[in-house]
gemmi code that builds the backbone of each chain (N, CA, C; Angstrom):
import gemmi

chains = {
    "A": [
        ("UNK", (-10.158, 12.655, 11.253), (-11.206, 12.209, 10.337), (-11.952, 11.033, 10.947)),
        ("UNK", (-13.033, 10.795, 10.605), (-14.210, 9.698, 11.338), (-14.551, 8.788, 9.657)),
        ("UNK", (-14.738, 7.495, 10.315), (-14.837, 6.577, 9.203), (-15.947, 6.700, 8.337)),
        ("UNK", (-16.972, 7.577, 8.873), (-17.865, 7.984, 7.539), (-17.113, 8.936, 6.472)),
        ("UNK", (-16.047, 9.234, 6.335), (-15.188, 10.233, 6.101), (-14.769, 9.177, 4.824)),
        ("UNK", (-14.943, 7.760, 5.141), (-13.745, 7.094, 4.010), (-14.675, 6.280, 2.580)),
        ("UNK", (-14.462, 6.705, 1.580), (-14.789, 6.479, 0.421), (-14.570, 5.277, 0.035)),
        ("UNK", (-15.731, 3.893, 0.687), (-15.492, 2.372, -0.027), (-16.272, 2.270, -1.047)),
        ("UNK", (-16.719, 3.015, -1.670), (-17.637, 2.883, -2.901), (-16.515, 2.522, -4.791)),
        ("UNK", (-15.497, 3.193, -4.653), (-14.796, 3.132, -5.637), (-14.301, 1.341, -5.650)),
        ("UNK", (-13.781, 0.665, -4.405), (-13.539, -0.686, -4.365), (-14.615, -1.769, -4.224)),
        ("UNK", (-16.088, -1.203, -3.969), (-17.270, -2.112, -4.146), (-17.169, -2.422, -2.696)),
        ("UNK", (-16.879, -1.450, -2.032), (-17.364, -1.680, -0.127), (-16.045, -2.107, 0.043)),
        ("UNK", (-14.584, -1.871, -0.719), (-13.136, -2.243, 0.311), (-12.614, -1.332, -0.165)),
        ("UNK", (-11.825, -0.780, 0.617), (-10.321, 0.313, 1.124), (-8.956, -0.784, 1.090)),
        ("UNK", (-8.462, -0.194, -0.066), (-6.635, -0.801, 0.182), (-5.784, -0.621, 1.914)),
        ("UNK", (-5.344, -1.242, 2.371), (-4.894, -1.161, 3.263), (-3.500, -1.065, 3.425)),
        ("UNK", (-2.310, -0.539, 3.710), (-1.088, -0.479, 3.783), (-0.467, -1.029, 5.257)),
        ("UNK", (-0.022, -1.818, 5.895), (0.464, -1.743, 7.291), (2.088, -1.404, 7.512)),
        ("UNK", (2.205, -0.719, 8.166), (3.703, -0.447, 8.661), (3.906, -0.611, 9.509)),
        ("UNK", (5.345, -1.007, 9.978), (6.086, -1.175, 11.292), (5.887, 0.579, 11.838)),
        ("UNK", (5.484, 0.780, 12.817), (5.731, 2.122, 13.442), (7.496, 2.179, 14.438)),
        ("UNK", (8.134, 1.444, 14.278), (9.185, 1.938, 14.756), (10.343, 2.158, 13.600)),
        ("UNK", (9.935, 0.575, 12.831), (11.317, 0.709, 11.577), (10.382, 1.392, 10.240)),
        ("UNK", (9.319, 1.708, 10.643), (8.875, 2.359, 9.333), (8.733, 1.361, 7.596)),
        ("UNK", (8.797, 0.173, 7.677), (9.077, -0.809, 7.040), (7.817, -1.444, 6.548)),
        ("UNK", (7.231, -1.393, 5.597), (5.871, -1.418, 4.865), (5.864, -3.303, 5.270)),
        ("UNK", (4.917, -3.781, 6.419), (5.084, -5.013, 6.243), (4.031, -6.166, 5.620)),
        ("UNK", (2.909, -5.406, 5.605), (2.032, -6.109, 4.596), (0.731, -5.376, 3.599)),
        ("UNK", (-0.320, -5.784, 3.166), (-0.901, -5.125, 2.475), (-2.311, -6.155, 2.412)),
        ("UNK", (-3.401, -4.918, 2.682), (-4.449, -6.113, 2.259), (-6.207, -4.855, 2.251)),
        ("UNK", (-6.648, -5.497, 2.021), (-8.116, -4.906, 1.901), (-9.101, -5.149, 3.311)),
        ("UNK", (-9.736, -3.731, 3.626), (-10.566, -3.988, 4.604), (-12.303, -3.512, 4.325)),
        ("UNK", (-13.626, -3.804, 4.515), (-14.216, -3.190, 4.427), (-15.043, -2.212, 5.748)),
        ("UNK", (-16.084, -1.486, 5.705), (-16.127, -1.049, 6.812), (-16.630, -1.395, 8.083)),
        ("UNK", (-16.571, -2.690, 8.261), (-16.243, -3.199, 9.719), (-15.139, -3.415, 9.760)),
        ("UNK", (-14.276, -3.886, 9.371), (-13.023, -4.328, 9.701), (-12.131, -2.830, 10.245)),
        ("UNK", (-12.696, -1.590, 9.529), (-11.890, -0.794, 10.059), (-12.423, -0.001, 11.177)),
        ("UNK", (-14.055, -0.301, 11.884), (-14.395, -0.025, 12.771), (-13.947, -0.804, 14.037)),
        ("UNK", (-13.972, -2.829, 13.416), (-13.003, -3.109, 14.822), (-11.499, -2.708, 15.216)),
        ("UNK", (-10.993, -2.553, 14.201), (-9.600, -2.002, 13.927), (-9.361, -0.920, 15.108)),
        ("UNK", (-10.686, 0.024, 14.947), (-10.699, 1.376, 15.800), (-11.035, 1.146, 16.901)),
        ("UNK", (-11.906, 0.350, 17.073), (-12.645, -0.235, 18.689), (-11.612, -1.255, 19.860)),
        ("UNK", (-10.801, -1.516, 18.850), (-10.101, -2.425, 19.538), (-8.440, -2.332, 19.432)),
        ("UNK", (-8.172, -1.490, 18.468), (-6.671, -1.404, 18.077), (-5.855, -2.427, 17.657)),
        ("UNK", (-6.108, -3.020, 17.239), (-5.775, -4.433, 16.572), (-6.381, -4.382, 15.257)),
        ("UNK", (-4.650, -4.890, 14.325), (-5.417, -5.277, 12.752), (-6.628, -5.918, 12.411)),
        ("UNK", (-7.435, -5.266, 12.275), (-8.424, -6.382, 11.336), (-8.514, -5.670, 9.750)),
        ("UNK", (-8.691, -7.260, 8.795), (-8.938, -6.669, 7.436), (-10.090, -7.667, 6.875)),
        ("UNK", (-10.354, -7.611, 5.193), (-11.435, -8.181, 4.850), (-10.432, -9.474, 4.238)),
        ("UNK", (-10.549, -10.630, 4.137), (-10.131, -11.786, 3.506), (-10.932, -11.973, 2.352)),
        ("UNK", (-10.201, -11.622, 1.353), (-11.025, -11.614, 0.129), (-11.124, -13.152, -0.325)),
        ("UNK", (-10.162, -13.912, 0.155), (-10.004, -15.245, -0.541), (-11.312, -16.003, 0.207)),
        ("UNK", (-11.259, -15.407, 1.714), (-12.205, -16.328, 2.653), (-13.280, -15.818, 2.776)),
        ("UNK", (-13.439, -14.439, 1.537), (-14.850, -13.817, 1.875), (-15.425, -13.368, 3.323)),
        ("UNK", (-14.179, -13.085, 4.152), (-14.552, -13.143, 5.809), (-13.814, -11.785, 6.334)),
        ("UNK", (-14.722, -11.406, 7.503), (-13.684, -10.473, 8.421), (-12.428, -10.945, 9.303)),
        ("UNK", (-11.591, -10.411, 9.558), (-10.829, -11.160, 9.787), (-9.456, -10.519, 11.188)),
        ("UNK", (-9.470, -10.672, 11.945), (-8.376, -10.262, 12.904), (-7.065, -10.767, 12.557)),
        ("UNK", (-5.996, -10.161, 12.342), (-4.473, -10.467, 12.120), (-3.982, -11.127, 13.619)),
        ("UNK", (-3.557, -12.250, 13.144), (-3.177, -12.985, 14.057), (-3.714, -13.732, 15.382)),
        ("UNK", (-5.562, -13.782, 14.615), (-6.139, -14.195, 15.631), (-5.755, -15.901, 15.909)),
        ("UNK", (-5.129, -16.572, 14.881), (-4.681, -18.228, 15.115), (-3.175, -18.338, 15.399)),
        ("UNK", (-2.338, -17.474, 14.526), (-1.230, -17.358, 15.096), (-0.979, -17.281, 15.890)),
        ("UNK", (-1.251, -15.969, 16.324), (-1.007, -15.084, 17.621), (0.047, -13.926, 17.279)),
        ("UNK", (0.346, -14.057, 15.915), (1.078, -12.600, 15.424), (0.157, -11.020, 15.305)),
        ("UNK", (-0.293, -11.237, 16.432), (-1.264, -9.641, 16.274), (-0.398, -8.499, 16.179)),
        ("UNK", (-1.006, -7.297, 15.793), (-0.738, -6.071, 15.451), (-1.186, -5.094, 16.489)),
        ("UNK", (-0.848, -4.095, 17.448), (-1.471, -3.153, 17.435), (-1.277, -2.002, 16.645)),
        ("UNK", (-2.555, -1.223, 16.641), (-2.331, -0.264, 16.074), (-2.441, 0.875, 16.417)),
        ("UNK", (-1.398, 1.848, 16.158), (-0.742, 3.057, 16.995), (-1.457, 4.306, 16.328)),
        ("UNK", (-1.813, 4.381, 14.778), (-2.240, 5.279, 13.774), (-2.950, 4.816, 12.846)),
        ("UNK", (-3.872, 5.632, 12.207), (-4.373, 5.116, 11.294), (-4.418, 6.357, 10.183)),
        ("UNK", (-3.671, 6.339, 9.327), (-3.229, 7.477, 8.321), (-4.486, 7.391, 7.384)),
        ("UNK", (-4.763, 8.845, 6.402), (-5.626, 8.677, 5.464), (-5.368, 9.326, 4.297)),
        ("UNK", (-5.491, 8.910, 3.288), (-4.860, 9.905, 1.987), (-5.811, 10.638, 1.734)),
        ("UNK", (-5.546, 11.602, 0.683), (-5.823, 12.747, 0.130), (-7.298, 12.629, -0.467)),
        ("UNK", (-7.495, 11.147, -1.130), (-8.711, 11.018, -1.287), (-9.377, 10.035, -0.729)),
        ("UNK", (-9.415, 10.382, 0.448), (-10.308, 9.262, 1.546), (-10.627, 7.858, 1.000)),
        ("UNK", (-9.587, 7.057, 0.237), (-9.961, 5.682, -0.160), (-9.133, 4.751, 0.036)),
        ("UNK", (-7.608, 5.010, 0.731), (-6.882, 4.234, 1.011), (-6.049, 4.406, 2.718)),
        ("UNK", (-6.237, 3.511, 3.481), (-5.678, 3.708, 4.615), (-4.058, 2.990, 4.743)),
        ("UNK", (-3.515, 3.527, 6.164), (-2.475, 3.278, 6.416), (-2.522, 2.765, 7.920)),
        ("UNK", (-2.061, 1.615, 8.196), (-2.629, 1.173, 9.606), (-0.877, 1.197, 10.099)),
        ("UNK", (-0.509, 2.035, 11.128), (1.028, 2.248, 11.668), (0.670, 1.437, 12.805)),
        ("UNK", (1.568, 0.457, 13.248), (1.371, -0.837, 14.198), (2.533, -0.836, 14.792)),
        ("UNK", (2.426, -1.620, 15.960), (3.502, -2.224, 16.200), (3.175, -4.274, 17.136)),
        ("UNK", (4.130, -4.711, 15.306), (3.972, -6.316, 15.467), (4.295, -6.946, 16.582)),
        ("UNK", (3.077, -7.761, 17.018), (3.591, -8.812, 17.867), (4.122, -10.120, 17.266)),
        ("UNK", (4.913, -10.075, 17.067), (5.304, -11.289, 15.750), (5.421, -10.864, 14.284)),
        ("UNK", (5.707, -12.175, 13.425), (6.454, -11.773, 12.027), (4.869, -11.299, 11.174)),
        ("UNK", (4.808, -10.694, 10.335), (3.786, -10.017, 9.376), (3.369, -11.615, 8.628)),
        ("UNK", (4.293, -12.024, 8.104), (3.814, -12.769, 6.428), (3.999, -14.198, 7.466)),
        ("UNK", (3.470, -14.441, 6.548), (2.717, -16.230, 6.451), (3.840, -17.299, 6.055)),
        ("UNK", (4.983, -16.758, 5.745), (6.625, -17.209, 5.541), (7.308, -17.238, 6.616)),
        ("UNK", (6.948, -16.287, 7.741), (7.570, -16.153, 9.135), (8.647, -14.850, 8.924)),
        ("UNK", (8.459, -14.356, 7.472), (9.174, -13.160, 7.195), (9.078, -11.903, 8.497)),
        ("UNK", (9.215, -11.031, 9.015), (8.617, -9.893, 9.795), (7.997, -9.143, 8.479)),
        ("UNK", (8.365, -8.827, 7.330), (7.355, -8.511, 6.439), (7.592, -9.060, 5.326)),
        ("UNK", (5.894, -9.125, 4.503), (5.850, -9.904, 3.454), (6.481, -9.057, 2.503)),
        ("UNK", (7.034, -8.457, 2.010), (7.737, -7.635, 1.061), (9.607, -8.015, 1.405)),
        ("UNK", (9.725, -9.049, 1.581), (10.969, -9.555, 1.852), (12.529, -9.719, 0.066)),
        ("UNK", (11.547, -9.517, -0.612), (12.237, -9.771, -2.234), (12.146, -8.398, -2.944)),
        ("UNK", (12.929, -8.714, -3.950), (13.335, -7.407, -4.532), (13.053, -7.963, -6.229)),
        ("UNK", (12.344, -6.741, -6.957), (12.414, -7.257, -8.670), (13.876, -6.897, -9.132)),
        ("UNK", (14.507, -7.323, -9.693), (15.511, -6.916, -10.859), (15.345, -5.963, -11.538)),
        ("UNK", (16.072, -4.182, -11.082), (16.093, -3.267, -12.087), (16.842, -2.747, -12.547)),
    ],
    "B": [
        ("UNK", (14.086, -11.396, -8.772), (12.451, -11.534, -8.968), (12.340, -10.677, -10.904)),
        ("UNK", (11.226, -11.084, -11.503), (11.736, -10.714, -12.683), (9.501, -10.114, -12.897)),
        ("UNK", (9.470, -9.330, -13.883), (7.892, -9.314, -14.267), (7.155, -10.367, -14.482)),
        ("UNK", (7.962, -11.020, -15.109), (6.560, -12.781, -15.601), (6.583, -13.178, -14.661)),
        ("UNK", (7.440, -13.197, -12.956), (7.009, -14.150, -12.079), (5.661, -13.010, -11.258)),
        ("UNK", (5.238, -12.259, -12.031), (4.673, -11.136, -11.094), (2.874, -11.850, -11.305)),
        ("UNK", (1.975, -11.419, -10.086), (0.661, -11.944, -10.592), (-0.365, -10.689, -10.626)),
        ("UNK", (-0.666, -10.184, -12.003), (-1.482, -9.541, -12.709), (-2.949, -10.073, -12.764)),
        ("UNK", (-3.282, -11.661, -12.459), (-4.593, -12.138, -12.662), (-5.203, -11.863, -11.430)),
        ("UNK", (-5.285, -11.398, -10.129), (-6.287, -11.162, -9.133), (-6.680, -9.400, -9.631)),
        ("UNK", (-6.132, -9.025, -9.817), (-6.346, -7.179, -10.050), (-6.951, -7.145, -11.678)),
        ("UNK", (-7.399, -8.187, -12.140), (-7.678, -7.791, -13.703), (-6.693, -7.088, -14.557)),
        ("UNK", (-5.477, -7.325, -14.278), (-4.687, -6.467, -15.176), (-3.606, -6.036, -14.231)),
        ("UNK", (-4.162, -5.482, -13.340), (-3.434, -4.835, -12.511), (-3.011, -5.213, -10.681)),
        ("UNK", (-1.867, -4.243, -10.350), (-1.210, -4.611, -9.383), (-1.272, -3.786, -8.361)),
        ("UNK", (-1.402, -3.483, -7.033), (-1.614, -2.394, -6.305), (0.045, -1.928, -6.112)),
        ("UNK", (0.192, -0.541, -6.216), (1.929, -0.255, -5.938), (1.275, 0.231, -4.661)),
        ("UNK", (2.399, 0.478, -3.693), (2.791, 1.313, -2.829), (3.937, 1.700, -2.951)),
        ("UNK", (4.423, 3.731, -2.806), (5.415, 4.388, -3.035), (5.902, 4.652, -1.617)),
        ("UNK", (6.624, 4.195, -1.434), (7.741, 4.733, -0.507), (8.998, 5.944, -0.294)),
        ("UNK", (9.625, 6.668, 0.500), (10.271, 7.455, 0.028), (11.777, 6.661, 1.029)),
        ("UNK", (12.474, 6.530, 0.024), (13.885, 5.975, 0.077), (14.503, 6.342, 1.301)),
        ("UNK", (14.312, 7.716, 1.820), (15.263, 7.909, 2.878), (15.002, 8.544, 4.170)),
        ("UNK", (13.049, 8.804, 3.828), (12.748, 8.873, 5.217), (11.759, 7.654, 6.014)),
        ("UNK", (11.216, 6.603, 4.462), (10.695, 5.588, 4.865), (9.060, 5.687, 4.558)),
        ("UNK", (8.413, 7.226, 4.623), (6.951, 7.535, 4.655), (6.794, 7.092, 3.504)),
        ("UNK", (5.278, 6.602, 3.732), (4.592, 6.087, 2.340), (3.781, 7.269, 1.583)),
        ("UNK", (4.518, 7.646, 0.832), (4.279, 8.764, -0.284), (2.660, 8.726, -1.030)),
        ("UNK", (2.296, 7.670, -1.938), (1.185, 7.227, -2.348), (0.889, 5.634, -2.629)),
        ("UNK", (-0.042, 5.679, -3.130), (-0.801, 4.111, -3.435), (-0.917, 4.745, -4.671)),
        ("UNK", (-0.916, 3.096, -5.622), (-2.129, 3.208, -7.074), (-1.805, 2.033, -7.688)),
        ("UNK", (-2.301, 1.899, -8.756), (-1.572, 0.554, -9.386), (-1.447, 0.651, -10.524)),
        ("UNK", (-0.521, -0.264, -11.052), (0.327, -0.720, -12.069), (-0.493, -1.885, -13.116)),
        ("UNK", (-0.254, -1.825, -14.576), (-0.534, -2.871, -15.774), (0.976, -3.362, -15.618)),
        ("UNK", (1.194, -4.308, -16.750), (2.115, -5.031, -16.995), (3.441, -3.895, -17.251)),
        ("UNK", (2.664, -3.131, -18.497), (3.396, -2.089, -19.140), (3.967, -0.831, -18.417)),
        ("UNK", (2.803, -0.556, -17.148), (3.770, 0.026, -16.094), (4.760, -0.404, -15.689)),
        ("UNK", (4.735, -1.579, -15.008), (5.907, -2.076, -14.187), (7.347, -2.006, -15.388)),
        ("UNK", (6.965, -2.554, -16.626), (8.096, -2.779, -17.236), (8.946, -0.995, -17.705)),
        ("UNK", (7.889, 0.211, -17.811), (8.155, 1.377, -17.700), (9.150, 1.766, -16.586)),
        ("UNK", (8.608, 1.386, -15.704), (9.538, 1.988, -14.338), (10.701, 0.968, -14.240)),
        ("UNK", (11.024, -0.478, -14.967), (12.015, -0.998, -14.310), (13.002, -0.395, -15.751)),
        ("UNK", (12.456, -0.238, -16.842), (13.209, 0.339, -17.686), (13.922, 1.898, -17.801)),
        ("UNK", (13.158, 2.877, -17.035), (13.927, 4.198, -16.837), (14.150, 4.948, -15.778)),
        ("UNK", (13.376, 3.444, -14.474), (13.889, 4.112, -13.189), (13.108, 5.483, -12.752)),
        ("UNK", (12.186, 5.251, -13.390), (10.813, 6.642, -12.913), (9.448, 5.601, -12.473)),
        ("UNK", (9.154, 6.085, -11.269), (7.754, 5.893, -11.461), (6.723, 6.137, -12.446)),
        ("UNK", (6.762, 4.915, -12.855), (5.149, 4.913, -13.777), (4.148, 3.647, -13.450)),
        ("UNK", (3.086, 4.518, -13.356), (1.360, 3.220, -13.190), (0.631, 3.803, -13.938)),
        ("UNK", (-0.721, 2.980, -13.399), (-1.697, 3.217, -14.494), (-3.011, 4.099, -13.951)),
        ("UNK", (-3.238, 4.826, -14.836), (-4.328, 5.709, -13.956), (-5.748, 5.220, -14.146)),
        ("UNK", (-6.618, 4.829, -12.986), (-8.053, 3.621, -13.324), (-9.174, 4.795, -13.912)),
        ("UNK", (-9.006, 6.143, -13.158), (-9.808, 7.037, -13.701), (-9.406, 7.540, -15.339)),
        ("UNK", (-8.195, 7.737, -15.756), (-7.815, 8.063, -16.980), (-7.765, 7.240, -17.811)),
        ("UNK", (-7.933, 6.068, -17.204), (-7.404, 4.251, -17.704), (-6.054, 4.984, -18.854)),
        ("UNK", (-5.098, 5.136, -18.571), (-3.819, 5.377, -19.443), (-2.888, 4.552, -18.187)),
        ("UNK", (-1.871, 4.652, -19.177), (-0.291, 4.596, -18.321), (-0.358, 6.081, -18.572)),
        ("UNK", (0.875, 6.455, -16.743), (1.243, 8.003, -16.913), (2.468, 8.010, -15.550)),
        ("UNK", (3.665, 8.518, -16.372), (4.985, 8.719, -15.248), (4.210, 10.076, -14.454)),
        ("UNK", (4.105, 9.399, -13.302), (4.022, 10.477, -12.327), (4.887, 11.854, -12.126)),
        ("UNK", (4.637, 12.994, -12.192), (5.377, 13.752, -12.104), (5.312, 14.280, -13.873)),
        ("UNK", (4.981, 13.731, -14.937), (5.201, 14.117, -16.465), (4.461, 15.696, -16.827)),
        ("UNK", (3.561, 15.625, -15.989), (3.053, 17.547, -16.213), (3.768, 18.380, -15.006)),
        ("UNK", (3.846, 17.867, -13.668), (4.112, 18.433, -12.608), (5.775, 18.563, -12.581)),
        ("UNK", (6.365, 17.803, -12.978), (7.793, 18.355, -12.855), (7.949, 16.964, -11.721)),
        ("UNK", (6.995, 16.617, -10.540), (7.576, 16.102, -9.226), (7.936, 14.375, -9.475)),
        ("UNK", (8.678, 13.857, -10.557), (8.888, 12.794, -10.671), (9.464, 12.281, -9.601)),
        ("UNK", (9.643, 10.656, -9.657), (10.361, 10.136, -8.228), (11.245, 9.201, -8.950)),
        ("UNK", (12.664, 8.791, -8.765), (13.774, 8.134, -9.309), (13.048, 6.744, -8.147)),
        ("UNK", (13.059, 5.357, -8.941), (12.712, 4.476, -8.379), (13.938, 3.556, -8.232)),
        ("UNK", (14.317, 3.445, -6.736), (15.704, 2.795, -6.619), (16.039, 1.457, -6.195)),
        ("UNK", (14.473, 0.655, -5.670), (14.165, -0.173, -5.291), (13.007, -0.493, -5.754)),
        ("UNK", (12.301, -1.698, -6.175), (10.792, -2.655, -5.971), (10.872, -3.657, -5.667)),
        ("UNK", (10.245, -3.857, -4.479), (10.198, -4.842, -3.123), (8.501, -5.666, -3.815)),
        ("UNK", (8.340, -6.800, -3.924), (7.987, -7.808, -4.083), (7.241, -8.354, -3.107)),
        ("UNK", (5.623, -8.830, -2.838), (5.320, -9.286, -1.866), (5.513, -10.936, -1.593)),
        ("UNK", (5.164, -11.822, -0.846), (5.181, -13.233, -0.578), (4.178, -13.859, -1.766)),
        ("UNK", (2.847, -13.235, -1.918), (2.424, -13.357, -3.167), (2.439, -13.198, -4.631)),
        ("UNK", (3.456, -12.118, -4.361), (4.016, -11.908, -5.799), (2.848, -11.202, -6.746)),
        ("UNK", (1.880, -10.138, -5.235), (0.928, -9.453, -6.588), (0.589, -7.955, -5.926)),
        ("UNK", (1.384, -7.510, -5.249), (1.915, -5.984, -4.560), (3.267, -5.868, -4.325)),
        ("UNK", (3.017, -4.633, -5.328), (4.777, -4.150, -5.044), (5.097, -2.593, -4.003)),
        ("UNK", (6.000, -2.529, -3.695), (6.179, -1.445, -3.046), (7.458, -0.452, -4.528)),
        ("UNK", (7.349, 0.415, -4.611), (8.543, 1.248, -5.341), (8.846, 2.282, -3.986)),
        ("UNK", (10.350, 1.995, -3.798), (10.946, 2.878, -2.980), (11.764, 4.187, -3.862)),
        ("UNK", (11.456, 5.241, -3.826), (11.520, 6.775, -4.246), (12.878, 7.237, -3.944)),
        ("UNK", (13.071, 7.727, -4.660), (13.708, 9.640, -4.217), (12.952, 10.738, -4.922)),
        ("UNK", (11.909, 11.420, -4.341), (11.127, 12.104, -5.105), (11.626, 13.101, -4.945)),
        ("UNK", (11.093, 14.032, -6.134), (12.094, 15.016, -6.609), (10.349, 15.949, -6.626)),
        ("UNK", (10.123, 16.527, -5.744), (9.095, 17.234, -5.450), (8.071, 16.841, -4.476)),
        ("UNK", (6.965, 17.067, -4.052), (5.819, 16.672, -3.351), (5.012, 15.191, -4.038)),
        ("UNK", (4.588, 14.359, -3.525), (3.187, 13.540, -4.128), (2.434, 13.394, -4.608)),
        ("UNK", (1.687, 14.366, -3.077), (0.743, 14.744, -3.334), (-0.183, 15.671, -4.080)),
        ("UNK", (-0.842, 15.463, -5.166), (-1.925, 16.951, -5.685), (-2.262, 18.036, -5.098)),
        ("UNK", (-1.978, 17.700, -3.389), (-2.497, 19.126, -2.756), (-1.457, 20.014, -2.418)),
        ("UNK", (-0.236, 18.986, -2.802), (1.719, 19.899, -2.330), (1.893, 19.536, -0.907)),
        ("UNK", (1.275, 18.020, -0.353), (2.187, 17.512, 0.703), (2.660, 16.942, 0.352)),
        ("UNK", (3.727, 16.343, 0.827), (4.922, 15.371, 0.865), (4.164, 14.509, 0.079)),
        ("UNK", (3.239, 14.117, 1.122), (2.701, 12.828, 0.964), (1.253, 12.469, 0.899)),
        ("UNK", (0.756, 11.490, 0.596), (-1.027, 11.777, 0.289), (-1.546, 11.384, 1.389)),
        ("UNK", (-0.465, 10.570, 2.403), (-1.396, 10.357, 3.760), (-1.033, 11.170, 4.814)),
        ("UNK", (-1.242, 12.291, 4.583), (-1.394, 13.572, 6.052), (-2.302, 13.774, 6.541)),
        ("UNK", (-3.105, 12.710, 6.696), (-4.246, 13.159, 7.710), (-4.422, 11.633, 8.431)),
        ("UNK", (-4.854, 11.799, 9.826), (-5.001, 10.888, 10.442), (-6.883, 9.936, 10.702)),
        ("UNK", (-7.517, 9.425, 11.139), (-8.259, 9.054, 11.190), (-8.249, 8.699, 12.988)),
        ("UNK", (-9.599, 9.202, 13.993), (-9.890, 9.192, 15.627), (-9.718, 7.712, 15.786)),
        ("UNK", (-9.077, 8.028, 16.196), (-9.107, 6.281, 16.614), (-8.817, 6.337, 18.455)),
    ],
}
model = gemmi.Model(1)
for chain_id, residues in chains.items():
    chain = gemmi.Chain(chain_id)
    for i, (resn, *xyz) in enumerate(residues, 1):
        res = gemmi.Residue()
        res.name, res.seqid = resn, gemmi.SeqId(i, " ")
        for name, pos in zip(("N", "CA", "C"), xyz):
            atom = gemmi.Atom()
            atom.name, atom.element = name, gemmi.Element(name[0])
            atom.pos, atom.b_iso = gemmi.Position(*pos), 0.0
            res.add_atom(atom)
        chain.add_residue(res)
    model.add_chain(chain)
structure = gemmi.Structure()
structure.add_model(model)
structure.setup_entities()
């Protein structure tokens, strides 16, 4: 599939984003991209997403240096949510977690 | 981790899930959750969210038969995406894949 293929109209110009570890398969973060972010994403293989807080495009781990490449880029059923399969150069979350999904709810 | 520490105010209500499947790891679907979802699924151990096109709550799987036993919800660093890890008891997807992300994107 080609990125004119992906439906940002339902999120007001952003696509949910999912990232996974491609080796442990381990959902390590989550965030919104619009469609540049997933054209540099493609041009360059490296996470980029949209920073909704900073209103900005944004490369994963461009200050850190915890970059991502990315190995796949999955698409669902209704072209509006992607799946970026990576493999981390460093921890995912901003805790130093390897992924931000480190806690569990009580069920 | 408990629901009131959960944050419902960036999504207007709502929370983005991501479904996981318990024992092979693939991410099954996306969608999101109200309050009353989350407390649905931690109370009978089924996936349930909220549908934005139907605007209802609805246990996935309630016409289709393909419910998913939810055995885990993983919590992000922000505390406003959850993951529900599955044992689904049928396909996902509407079209009868596994999963809603079977298709890839050229990268």
């Amino acid at each position: 599939m080609k990125i004119q293929d992906l439906d940002f109209n339902k999120g007001n110009g952003l696509i949910p984003v999912i990232v996974q570890d491609a080796s442990t398969k381990d959902i390590l973060m989550f965030g919104y991209a619009d469609r540049e972010a997933v054209e540099k994403t493609v041009e360059t293989h490296y996470t980029h997403l949209w920073s909704r807080s900073r209103k900005t495009l944004w490369k994963k781990g461009e200050t850190s240096g915890n970059v991502q490449e990315v190995k796949d880029i999955l698409v669902d059923c209704d072209e509006d949510t992607l799946v970026y399969v990576v493999k981390p150069h460093g921890p995912a979350c901003h805790t130093g977690n390897r992924s931000c999904f480190y806690r569990k709810l009580d069920i």
